[in-house]
Backbone and ligand atoms as CSV (ligand in chain L), in Angstrom:
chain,resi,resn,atom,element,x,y,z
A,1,UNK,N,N,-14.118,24.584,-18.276
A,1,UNK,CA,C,-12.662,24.597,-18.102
A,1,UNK,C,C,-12.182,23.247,-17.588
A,2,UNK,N,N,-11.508,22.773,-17.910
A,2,UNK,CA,C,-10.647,21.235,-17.659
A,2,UNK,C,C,-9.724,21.612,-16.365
A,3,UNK,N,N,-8.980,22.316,-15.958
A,3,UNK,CA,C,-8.076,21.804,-15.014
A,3,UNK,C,C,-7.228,20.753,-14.965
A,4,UNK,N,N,-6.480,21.028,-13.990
A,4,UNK,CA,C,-5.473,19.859,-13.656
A,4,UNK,C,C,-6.176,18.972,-13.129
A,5,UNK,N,N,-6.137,17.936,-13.773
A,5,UNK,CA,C,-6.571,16.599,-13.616
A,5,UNK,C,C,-5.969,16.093,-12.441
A,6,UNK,N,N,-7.124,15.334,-11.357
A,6,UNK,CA,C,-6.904,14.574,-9.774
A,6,UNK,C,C,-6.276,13.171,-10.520
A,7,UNK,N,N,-5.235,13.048,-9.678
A,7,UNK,CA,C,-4.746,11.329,-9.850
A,7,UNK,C,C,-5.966,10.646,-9.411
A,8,UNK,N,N,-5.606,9.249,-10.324
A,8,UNK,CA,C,-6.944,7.963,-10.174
A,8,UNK,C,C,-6.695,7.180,-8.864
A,9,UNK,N,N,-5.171,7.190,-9.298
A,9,UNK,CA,C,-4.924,6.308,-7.745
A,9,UNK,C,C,-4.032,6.700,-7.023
A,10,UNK,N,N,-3.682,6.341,-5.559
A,10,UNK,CA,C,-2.581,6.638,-4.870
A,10,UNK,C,C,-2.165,5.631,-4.550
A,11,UNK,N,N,-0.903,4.896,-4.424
A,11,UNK,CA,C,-0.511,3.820,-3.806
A,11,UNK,C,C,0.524,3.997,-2.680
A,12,UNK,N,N,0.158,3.939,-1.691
A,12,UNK,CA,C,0.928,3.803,-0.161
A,12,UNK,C,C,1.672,3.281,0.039
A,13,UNK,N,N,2.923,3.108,0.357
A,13,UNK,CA,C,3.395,1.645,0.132
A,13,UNK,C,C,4.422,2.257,2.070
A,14,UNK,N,N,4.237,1.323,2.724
A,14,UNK,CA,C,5.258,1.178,4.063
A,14,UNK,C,C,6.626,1.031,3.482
A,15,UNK,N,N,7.433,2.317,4.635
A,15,UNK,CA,C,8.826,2.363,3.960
A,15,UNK,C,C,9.405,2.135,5.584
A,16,UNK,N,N,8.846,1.017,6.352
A,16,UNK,CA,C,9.328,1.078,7.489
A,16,UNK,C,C,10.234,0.172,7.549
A,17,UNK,N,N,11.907,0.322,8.419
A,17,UNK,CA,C,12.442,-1.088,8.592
A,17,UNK,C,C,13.389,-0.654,9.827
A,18,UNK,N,N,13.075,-1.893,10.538
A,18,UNK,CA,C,13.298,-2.099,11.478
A,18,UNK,C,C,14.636,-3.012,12.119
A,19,UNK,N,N,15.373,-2.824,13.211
A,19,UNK,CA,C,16.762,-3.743,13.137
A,19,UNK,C,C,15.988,-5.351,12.933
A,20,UNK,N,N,17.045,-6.479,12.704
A,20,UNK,CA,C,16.484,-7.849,12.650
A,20,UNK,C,C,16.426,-7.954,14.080
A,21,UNK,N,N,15.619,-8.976,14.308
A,21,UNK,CA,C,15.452,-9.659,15.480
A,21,UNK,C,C,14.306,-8.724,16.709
A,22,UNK,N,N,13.793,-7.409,15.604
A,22,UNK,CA,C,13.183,-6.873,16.244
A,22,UNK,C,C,11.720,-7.031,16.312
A,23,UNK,N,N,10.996,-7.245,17.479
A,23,UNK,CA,C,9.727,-7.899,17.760
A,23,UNK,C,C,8.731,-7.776,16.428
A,24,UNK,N,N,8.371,-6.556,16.494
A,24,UNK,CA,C,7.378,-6.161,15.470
A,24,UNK,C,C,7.608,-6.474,13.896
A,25,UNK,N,N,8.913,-6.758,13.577
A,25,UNK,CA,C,9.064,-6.826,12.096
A,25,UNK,C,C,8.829,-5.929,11.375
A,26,UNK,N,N,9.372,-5.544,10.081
A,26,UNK,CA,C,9.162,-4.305,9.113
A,26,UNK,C,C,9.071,-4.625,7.622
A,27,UNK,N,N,8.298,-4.030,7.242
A,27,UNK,CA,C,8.265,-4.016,5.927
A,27,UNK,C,C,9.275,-4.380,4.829
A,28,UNK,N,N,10.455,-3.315,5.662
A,28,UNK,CA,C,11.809,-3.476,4.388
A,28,UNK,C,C,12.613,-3.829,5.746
A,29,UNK,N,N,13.310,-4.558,4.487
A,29,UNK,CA,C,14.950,-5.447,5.130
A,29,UNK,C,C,15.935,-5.338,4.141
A,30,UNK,N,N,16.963,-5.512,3.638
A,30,UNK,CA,C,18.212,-5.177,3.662
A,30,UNK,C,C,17.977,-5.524,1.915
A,31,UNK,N,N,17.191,-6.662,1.833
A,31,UNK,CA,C,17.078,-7.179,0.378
A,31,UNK,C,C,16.056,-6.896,-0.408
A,32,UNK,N,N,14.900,-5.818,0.405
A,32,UNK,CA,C,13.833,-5.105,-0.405
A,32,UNK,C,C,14.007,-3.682,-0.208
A,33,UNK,N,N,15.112,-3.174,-0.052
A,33,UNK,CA,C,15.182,-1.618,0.557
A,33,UNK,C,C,14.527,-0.909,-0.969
A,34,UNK,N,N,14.907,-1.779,-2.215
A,34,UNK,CA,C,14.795,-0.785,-3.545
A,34,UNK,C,C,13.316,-1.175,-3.994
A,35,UNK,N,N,12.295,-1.572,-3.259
A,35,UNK,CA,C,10.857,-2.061,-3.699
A,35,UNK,C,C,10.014,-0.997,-3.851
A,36,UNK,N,N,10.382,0.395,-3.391
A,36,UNK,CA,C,9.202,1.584,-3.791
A,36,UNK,C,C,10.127,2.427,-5.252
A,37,UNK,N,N,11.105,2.249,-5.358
A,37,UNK,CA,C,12.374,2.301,-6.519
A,37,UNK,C,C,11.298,1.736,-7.284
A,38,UNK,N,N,11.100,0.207,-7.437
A,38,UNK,CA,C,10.617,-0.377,-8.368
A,38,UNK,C,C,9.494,-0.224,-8.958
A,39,UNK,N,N,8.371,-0.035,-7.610
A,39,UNK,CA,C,6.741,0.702,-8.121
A,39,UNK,C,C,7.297,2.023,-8.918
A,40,UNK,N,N,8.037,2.842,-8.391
A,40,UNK,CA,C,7.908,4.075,-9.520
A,40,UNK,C,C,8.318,3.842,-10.465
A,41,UNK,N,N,9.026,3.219,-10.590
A,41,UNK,CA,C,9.447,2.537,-12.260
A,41,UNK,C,C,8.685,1.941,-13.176
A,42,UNK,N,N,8.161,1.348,-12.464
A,42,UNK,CA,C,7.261,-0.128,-12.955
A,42,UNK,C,C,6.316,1.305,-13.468
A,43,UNK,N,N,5.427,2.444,-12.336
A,43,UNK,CA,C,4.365,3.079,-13.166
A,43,UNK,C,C,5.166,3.895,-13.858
A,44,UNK,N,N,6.317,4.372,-14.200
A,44,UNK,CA,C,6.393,5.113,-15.366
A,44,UNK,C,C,6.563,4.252,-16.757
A,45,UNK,N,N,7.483,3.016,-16.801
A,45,UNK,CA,C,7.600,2.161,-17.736
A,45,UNK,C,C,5.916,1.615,-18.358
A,46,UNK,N,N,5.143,1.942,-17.751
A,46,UNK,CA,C,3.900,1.891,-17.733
A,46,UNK,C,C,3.002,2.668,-18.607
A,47,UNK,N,N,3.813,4.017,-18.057
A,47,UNK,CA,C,3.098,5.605,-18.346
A,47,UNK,C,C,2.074,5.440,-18.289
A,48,UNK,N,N,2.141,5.524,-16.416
A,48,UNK,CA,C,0.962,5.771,-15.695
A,48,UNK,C,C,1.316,6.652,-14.859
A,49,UNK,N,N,2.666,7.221,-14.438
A,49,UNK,CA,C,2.731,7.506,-13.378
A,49,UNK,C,C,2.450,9.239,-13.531
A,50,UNK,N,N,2.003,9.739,-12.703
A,50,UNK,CA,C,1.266,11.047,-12.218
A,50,UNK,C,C,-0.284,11.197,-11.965
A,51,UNK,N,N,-0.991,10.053,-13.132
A,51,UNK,CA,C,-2.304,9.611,-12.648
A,51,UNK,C,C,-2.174,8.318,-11.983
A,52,UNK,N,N,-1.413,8.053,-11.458
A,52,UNK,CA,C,-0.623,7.527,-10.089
A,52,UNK,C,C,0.393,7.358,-9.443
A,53,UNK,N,N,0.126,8.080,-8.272
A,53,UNK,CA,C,0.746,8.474,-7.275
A,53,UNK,C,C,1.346,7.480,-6.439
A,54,UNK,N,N,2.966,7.032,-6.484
A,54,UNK,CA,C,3.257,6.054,-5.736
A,54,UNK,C,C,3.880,7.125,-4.080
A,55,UNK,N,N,3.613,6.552,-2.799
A,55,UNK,CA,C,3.656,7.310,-1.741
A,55,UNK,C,C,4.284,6.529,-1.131
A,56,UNK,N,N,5.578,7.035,-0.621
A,56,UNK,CA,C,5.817,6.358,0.926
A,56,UNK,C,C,5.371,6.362,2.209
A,57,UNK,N,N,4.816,5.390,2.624
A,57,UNK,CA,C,4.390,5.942,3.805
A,57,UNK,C,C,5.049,5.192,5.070
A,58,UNK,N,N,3.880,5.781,6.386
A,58,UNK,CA,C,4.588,5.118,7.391
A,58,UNK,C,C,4.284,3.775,8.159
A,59,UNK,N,N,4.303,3.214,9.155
A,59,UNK,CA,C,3.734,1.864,9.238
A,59,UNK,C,C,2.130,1.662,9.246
A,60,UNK,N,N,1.559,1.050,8.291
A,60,UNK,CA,C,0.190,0.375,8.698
A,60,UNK,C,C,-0.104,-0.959,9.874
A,61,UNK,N,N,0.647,-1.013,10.331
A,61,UNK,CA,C,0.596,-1.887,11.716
A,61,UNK,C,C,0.276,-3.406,10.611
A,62,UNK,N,N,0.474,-3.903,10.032
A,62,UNK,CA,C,0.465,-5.141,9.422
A,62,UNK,C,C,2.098,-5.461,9.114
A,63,UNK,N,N,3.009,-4.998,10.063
A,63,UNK,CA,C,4.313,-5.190,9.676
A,63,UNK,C,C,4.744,-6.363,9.721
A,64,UNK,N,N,4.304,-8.279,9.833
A,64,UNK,CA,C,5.124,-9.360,9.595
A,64,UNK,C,C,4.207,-9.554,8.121
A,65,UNK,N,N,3.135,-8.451,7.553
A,65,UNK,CA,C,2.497,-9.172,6.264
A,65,UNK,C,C,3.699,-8.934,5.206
A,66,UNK,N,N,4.244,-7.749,5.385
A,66,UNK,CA,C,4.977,-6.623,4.409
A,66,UNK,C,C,5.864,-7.329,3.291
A,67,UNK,N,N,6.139,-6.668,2.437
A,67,UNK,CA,C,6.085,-5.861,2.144
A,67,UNK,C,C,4.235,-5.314,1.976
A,68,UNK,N,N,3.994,-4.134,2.133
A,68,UNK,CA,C,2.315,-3.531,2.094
A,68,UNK,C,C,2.308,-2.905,1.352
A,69,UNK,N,N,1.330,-2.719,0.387
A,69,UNK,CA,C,1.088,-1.252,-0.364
A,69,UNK,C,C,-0.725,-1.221,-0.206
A,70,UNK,N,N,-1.097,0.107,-0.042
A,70,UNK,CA,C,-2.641,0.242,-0.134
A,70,UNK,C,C,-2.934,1.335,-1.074
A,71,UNK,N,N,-4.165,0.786,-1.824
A,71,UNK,CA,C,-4.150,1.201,-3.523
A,71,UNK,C,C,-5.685,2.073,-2.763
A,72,UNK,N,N,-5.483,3.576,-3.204
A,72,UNK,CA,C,-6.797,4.107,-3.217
A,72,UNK,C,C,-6.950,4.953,-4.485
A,73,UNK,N,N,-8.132,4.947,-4.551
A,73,UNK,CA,C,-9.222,4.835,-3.837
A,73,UNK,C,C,-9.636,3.054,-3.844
A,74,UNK,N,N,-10.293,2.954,-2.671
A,74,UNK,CA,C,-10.765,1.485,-2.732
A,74,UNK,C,C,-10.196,0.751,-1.362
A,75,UNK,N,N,-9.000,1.716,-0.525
A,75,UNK,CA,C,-8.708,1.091,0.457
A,75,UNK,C,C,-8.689,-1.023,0.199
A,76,UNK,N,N,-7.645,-0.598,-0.612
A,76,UNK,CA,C,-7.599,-2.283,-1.024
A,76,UNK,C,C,-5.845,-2.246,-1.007
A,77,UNK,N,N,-5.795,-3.110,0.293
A,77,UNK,CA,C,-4.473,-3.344,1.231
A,77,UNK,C,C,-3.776,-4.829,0.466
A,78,UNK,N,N,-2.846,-4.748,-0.161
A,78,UNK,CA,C,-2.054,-5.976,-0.563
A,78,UNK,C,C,-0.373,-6.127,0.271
A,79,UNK,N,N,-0.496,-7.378,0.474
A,79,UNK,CA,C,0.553,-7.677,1.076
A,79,UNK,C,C,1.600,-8.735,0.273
A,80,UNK,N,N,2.700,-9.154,1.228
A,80,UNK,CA,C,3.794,-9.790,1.128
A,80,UNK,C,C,4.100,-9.509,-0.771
A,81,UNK,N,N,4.679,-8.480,-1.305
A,81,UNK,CA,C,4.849,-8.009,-2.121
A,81,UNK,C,C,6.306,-8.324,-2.650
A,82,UNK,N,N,6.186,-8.536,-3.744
A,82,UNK,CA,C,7.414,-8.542,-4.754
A,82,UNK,C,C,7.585,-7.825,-5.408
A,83,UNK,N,N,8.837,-8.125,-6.559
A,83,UNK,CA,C,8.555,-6.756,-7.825
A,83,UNK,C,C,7.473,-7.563,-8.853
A,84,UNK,N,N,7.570,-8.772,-8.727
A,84,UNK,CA,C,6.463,-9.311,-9.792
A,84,UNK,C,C,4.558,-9.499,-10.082
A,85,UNK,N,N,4.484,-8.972,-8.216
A,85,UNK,CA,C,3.472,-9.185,-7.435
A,85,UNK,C,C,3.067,-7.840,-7.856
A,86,UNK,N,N,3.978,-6.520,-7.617
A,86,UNK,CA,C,4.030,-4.862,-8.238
A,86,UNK,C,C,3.485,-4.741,-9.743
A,87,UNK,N,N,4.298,-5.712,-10.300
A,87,UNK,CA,C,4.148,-5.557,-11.696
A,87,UNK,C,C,2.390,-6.233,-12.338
A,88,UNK,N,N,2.104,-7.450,-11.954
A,88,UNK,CA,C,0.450,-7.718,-11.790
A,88,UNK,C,C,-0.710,-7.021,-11.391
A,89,UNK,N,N,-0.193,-6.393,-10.056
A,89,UNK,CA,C,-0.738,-5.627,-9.632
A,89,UNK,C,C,-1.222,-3.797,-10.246
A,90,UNK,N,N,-0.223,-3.604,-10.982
A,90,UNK,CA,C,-0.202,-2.490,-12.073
A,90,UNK,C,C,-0.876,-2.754,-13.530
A,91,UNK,N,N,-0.434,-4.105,-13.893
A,91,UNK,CA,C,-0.844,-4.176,-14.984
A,91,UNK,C,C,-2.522,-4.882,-14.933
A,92,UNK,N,N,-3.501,-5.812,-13.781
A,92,UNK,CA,C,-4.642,-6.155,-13.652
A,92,UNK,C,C,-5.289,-4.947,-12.566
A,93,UNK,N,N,-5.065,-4.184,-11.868
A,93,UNK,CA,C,-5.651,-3.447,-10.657
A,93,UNK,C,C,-6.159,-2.103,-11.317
A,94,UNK,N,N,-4.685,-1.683,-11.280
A,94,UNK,CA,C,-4.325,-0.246,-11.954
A,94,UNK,C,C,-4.560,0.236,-13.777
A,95,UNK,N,N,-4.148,-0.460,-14.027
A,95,UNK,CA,C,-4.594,-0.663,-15.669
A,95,UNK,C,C,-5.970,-1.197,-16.245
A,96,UNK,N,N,-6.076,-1.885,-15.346
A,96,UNK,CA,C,-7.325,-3.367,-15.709
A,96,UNK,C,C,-8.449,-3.009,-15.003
A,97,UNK,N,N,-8.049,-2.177,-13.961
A,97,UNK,CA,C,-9.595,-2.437,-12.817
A,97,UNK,C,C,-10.118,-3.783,-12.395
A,98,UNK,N,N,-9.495,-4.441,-12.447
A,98,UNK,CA,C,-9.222,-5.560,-11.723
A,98,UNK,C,C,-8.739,-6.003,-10.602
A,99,UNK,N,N,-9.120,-5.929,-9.070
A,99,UNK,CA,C,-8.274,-6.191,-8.016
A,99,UNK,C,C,-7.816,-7.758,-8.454
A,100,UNK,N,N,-6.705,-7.930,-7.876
A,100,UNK,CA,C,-5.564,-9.108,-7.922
A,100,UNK,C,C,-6.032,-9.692,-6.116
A,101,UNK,N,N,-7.241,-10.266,-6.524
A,101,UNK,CA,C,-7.715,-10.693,-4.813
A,101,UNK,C,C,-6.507,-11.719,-4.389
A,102,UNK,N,N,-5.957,-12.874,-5.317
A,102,UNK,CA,C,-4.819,-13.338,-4.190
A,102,UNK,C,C,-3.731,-12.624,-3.674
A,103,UNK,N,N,-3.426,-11.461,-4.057
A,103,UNK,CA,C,-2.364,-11.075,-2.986
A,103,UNK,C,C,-3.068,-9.832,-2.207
A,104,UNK,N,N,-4.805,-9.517,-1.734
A,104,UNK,CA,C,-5.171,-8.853,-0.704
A,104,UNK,C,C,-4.856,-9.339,0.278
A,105,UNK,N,N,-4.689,-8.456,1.424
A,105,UNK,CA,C,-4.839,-9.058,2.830
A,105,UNK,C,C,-6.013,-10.404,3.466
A,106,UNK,N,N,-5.824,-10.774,4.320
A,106,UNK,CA,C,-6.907,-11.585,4.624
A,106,UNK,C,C,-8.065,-10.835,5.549
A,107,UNK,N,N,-9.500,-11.177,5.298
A,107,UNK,CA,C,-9.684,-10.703,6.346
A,107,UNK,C,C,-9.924,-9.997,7.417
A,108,UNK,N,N,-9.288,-11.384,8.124
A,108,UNK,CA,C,-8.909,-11.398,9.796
A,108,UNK,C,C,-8.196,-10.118,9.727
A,109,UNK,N,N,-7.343,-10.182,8.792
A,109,UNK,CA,C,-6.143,-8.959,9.515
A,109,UNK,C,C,-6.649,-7.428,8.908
A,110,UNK,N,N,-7.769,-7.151,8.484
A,110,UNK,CA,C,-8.372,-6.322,7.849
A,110,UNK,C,C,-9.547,-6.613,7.949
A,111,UNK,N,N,-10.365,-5.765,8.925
A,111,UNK,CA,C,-11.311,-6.180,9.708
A,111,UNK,C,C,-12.314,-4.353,9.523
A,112,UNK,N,N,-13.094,-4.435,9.682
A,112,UNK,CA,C,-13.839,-3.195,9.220
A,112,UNK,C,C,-13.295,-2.163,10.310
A,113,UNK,N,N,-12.980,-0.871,9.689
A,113,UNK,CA,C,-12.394,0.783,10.379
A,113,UNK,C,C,-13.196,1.056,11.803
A,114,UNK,N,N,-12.228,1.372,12.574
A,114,UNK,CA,C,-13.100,2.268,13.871
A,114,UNK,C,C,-13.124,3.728,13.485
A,115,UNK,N,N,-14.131,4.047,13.622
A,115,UNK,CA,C,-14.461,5.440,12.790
A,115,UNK,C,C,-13.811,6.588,14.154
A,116,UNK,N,N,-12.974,7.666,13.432
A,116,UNK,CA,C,-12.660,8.716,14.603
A,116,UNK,C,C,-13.391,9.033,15.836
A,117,UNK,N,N,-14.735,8.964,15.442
A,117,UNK,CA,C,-15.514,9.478,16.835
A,117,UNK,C,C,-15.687,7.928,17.581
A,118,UNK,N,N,-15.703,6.876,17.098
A,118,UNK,CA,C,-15.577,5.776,18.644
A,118,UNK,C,C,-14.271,5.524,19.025
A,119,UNK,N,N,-13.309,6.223,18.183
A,119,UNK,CA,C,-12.486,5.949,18.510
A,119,UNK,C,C,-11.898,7.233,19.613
A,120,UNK,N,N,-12.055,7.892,19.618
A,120,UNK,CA,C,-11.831,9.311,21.126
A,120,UNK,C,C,-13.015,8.729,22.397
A,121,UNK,N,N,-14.307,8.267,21.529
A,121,UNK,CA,C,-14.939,7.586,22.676
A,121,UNK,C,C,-13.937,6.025,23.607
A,122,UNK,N,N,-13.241,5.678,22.708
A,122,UNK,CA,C,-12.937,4.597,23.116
A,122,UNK,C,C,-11.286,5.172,24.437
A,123,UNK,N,N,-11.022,6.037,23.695
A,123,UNK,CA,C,-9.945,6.994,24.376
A,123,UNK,C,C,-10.417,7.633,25.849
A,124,UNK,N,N,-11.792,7.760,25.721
A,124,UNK,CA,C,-12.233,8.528,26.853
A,124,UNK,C,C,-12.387,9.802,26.475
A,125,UNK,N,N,-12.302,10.569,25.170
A,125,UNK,CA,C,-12.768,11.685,25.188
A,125,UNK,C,C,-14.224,11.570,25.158
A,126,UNK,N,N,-14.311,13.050,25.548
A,126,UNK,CA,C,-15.824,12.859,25.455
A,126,UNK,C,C,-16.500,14.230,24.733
L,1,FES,S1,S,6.394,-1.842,9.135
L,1,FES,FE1,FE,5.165,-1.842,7.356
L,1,FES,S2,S,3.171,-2.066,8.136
L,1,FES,FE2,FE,4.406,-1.890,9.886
């Protein structure tokens, strides 16, 4: 039996924004408010979209990289995003199986996961 087919990918994208002048910085500002508009577009003009899943989400704490989107499976975090950066990214990543390594994160700022249990250790649970 076939079933309903699992999406290939999910893409995350931070829908956080924050007033200006505010410490932390946000993802969206006044002139990218329509940038997760555009990923769903971009994957249906595509006809890709349902075997991928574009998601809003909430802050990944990389808020002066942003715009962010993180493509899973593969936990592969891209930053400072455009619609043209969206559109490469769909057509070499998502289409291609190709990560688009110049617009990954660096890194420094993506540094290997603290796994749940050191992380309650690190909390003090015990
Ligand atoms: S506001 Fe987008 S990662 Fe924090």
């Amino acid at each position: 039996m076939a079933g309903i087919p699992q999406p290939a990918f999910y893409m995350f994208m931070c829908q956080v924004e924050r007033p200006e002048g505010f410490p932390k910085g946000s993802c969206i500002k006044p002139h990218n408010r329509d940038i997760f508009q555009y990923l769903s577009e971009s994957l249906m003009k595509n006809s890709v979209m349902g075997t991928v899943v574009p998601v809003q989400s909430a802050c990944m704490n990389r808020c002066n990289l942003g715009p962010v989107v993180m493509v899973e499976p593969g936990h592969t975090m891209y930053v400072g995003l455009t619609k043209e950066k969206i559109d490469r990214i769909i057509a070499e990543h998502i289409i291609g199986g190709n990560i688009v390594e110049e617009y990954v994160i660096q890194k420094e700022f993506w540094a290997e996961a603290i796994s749940p249990e050191q992380m309650r250790k690190m909390s003090g649970v015990r």
